[in-house]
C-alpha positions in Angstrom: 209.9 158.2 43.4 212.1 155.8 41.5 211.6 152.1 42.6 214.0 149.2 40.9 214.2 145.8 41.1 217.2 143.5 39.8 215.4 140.5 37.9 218.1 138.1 38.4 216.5 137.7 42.2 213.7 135.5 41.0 215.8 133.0 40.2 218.5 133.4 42.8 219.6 129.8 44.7 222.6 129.7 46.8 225.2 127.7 46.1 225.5 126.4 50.0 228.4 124.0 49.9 229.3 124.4 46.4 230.3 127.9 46.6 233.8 129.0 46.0 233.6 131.1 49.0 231.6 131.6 51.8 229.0 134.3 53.1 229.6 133.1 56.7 233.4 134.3 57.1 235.2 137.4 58.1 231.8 139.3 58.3 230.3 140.5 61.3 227.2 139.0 61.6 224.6 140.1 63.6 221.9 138.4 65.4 218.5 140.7 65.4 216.2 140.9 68.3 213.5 138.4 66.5 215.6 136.1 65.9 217.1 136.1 69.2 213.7 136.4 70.9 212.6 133.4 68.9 215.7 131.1 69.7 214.7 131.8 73.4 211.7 130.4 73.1 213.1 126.8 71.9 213.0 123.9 73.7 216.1 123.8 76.4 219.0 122.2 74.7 218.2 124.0 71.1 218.4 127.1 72.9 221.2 126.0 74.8 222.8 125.2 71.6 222.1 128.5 69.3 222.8 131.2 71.8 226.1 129.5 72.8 226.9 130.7 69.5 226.6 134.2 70.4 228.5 136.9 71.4 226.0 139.7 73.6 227.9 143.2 73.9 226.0 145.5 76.2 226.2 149.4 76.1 225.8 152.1 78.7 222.5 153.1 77.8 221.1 149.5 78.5 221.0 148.5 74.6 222.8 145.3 74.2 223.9 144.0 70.5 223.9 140.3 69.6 226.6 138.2 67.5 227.3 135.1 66.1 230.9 134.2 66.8 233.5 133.4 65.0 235.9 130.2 65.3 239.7 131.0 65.0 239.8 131.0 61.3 237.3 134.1 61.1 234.0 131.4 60.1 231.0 131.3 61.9 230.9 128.8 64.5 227.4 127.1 63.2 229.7 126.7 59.9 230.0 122.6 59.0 232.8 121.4 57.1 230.3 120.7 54.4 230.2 124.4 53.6 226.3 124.2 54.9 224.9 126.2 57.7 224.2 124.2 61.1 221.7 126.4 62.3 219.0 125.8 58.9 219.9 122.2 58.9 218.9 121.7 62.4 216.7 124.3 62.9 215.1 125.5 59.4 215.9 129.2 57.2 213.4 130.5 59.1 215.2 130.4 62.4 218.8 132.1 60.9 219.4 135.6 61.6 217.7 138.1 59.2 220.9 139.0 57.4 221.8 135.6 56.6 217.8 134.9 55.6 218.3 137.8 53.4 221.8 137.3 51.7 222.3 138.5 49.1 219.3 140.3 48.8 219.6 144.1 49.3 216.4 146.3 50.2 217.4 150.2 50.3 215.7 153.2 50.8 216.7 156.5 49.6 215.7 160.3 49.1 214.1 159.6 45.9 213.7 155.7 46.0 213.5 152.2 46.7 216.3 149.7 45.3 215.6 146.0 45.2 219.0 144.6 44.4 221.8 141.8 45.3 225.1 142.5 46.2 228.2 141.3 44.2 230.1 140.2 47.3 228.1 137.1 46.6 230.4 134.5 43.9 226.6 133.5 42.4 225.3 137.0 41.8 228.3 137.4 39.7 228.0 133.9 37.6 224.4 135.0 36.8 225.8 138.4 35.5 228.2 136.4 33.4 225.4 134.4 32.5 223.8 137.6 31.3 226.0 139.1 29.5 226.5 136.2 27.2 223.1 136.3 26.4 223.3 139.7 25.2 221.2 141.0 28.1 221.8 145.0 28.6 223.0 146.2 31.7 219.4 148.1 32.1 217.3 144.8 30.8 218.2 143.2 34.2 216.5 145.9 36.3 212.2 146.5 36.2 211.5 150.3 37.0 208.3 151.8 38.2 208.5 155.9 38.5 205.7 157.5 40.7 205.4 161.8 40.2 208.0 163.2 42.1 210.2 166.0 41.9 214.1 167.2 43.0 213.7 170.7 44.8 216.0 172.8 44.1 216.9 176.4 44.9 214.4 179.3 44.4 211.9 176.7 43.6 214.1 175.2 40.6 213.1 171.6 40.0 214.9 169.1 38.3 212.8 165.2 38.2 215.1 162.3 39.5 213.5 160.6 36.9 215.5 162.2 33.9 218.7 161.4 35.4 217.6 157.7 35.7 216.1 157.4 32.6 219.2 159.0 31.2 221.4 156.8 33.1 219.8 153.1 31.7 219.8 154.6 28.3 223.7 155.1 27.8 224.3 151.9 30.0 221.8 150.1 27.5 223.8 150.9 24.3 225.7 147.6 24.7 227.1 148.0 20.9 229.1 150.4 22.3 232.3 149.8 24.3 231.7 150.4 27.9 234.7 152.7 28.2 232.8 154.7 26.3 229.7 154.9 27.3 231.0 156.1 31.1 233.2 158.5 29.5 229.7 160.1 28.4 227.8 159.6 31.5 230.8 161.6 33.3 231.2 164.1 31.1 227.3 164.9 31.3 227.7 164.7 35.1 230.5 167.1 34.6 228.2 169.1 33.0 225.9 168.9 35.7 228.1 169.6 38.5 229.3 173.1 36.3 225.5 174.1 35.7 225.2 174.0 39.7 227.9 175.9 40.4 226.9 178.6 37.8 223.6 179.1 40.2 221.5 176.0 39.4 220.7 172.7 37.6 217.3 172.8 36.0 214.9 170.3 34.0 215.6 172.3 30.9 219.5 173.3 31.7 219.7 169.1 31.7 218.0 168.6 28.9 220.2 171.1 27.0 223.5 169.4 28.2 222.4 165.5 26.9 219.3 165.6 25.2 217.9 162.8 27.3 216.5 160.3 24.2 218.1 157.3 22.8 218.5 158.9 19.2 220.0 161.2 20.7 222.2 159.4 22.9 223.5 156.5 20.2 224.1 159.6 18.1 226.5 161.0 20.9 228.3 157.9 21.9 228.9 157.0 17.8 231.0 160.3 17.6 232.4 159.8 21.2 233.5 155.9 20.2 234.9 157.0 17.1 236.8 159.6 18.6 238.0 157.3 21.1 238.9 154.5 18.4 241.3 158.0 16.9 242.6 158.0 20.1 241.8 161.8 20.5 240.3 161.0 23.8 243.2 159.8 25.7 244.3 161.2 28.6 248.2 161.8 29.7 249.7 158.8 30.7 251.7 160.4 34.0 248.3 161.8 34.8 246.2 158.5 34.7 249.6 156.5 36.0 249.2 158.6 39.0 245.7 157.3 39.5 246.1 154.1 39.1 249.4 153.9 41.6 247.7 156.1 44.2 244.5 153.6 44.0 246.7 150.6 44.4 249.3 152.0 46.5 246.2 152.6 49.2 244.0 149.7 48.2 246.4 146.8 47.4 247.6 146.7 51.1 244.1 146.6 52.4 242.8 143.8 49.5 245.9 141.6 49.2 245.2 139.3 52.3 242.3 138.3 50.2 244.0 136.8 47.2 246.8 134.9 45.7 249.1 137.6 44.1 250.9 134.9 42.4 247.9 134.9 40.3 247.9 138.3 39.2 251.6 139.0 38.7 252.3 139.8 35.2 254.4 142.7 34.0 251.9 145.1 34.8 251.2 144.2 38.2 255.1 144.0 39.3 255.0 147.4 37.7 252.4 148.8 39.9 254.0 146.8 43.1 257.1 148.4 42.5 255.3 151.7 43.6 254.5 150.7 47.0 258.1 151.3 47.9 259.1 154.3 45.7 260.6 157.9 47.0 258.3 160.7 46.0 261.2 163.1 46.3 262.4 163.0 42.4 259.7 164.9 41.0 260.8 164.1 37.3 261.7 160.4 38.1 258.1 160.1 39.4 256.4 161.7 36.3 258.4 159.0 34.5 257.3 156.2 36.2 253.7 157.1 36.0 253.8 157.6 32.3 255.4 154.2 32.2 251.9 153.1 34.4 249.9 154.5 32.3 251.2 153.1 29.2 251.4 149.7 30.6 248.1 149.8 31.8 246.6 151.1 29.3 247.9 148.2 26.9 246.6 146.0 29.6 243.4 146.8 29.7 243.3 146.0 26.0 243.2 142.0 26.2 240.0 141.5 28.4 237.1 139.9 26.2 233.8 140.8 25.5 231.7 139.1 27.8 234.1 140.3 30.9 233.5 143.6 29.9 229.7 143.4 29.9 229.6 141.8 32.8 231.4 144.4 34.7 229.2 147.4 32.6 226.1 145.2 34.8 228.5 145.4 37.9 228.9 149.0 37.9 225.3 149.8 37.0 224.3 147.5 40.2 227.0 149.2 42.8 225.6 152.9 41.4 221.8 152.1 42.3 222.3 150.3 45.4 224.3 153.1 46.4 222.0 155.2 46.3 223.2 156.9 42.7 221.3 159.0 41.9 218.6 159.0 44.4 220.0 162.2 46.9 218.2 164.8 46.9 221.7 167.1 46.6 224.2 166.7 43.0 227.3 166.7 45.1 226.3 163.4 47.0 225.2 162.1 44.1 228.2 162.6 42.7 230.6 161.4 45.7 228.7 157.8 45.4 229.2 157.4 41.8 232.9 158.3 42.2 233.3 155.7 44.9 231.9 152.9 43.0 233.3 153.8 39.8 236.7 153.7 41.6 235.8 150.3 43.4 234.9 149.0 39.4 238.1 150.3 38.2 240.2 148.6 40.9 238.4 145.2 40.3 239.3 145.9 36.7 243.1 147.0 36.8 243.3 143.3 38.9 241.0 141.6 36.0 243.8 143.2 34.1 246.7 142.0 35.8 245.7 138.4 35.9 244.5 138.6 32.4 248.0 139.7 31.2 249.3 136.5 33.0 247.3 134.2 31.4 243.7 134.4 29.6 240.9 134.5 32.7 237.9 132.5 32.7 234.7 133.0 34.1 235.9 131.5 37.7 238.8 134.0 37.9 236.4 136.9 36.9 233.9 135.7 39.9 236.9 135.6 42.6 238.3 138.9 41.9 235.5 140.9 41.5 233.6 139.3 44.5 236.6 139.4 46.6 236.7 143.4 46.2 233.3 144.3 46.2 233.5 141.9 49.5 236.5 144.1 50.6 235.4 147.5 49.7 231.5 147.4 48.7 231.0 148.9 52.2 234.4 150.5 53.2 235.4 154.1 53.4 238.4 153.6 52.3 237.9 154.7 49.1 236.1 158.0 49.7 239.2 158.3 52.0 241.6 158.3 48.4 239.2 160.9 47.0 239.5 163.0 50.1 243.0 162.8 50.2 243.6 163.6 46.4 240.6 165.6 45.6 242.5 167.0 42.5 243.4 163.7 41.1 240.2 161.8 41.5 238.0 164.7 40.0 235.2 164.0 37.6 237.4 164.8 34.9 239.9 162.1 35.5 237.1 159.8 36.2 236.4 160.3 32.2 239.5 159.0 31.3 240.0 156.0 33.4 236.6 155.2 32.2 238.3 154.9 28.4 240.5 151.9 29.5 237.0 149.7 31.2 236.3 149.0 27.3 
């Protein structure tokens, strides 16, 4: 059993009404039966007050659900104009509902362990990851891990440790002196490698230790040929092939995000490019293969001008959205594998906007926090993007995964 905690939670404090955004729109938010039971129990007008503020939906079998409503703008209703909550002004954090107690705090449970974590819907979060990676802090460094005995069945009594796929996963996300780019490229390709072992009749302790050779010499030795390889530019993909993925990931995303954001902001060359798409004919076959070699290109000369520090901080994002996810904590490769090719496609859409606005004109650290908060807000907990897998299975494959990784860095 695999047990993580992200560090950056002991010295977590809300911004309240300085934040850039606000936890207490949009969302959903529901009221759980403590909380309601203990508003109940308030003197008359406080009660009167809070459960105003709530919307109850009943259901057939008796179970009823409680809300806090919204005003017409989409904010909570206990929302001041301060940006500060009504209800723990008046009332105390104790009395709020649990999810708001506990934002951003995320406690998961999976197969094979417990994550401690924050999510990066939160503008703060994302400042302290910034924060981080100027210090030089590895994406791993901000996690403590404690591993109990405990084993991944397997069939005909094959077992292969969870453990060695996690150690395995903070050592190549560690080796910040490599470029990120390429340190996913290698985690795929090892995954790859994985997913091929299992459908040859089994994945093994040994068989896994055969395709990476699990220690950190070993590792930096693999990602040093890999980076150098990449820096020939033997690595790189086709660019119709990773054109098409990016315009099938905007073409479907975009229209779902764009509500959320000032396009103005992100309109550069490549962007217009990619925008174009949304209204293109698919019936010229060679027209089509032209314009996604054009995507590719572009984007891949995009994805060039982000610093450093942008970089790193999104290498901490990704490693965040694969372990509170669940990745790689299923007791079955495949689902593994489906979560980390959700979030790595989630990362690569924050990143082809990053891009975008980059191109425009050099971001700074506030741009960085309002895109990348604004789709993990969007999509951290959608199905829309498993949805884009599903629909082009072919085209979003582990492989292609590997390349798009290339242009993160």
């Amino acid at each position: 059993m695999q047990t993580l905690r992200l560090k950056l939670l002991d010295n977590f404090v809300c911004l309240a009404g300085d934040c850039p955004d606000t936890c207490c729109r949009q969302w959903e938010i529901p009221v759980d039966e403590a909380t309601w039971n203990a508003w109940n129990r308030l003197p008359e007008k406080a009660r009167s007050d809070l459960t105003l503020g709530v919307v109850t939906r009943p259901y057939p079998e008796g179970r009823r659900e409680h809300g806090l409503k919204k005003n017409g703008d989409g904010f909570c209703v206990f929302l001041a104009e301060s940006g500060m909550c009504g209800v723990q002004k008046q009332y105390g954090h104790d009395m709020l509902p649990k999810s708001c107690r506990d934002y951003p705090r995320q406690d998961l449970s999976y197969e094979g362990g417990h994550v401690t974590a924050m999510t990066c819907s939160c503008p703060r979060v994302l400042q302290m990851l910034l924060d981080e990676a100027a210090r030089g802090r590895a994406p791993g460094r901000l996690f403590s891990r404690q591993t109990q005995e405990t084993a991944r069945p397997k069939a005909d009594s094959e077992i292969f440790s969870l453990a060695q796929l996690t150690d395995f996963l903070f050592l190549v996300m560690d080796q910040s002196e490599v470029a990120l780019g390429v340190r996913i490229y290698y985690l795929v390709e090892v995954l790859k490698g994985m997913q091929e072992a299992e459908m040859r009749g089994g994945l093994t302790a040994e068989s896994f230790r055969k395709l990476c050779k699990p220690n950190e010499k070993s590792i930096r030795k693999q990602l040093r040929n890999l980076a150098e390889k990449a820096r020939k530019q033997r690595l790189r993909s086709a660019p119709a092939r990773s054109g098409e993925c990016w315009q099938r990931m905007f073409s479907r995303l975009w229209p779902k995000f764009a509500p959320e954001i000032d396009e103005t902001r992100l309109a550069s060359a490549t962007f217009e490019l990619l925008y174009k798409g949304l209204a293109r004919s698919e019936d010229d076959t060679a027209e089509q293969q032209r314009y996604f070699g054009n995507i590719g290109n572009r984007v891949h000369k995009a994805a060039q001008g982000l610093r450093g520090r942008y970089r790193d901080a999104l290498a901490s994002y990704l490693l965040i959205r694969l372990v509170s996810s669940g990745f790689p904590f299923y007791s079955e490769l495949h689902k593994d594998l489906r979560v980390f090719q959700a979030n790595f496609i989630q990362v690569a859409m924050a990143s082809l906007l990053l891009w975008c606005a980059n191109e425009k004109g050099p971001i700074d650290d506030d741009a960085f926090v309002d895109i990348v908060h604004r789709v993990d807000r969007r999509f951290g907990n959608s199905r829309l993007i498993l949805e884009l897998v599903d629909e082009y299975p072919q085209l979003f494959d582990l492989s292609t995964c590997r390349q798009i990784a290339l242009l993160l860095g």
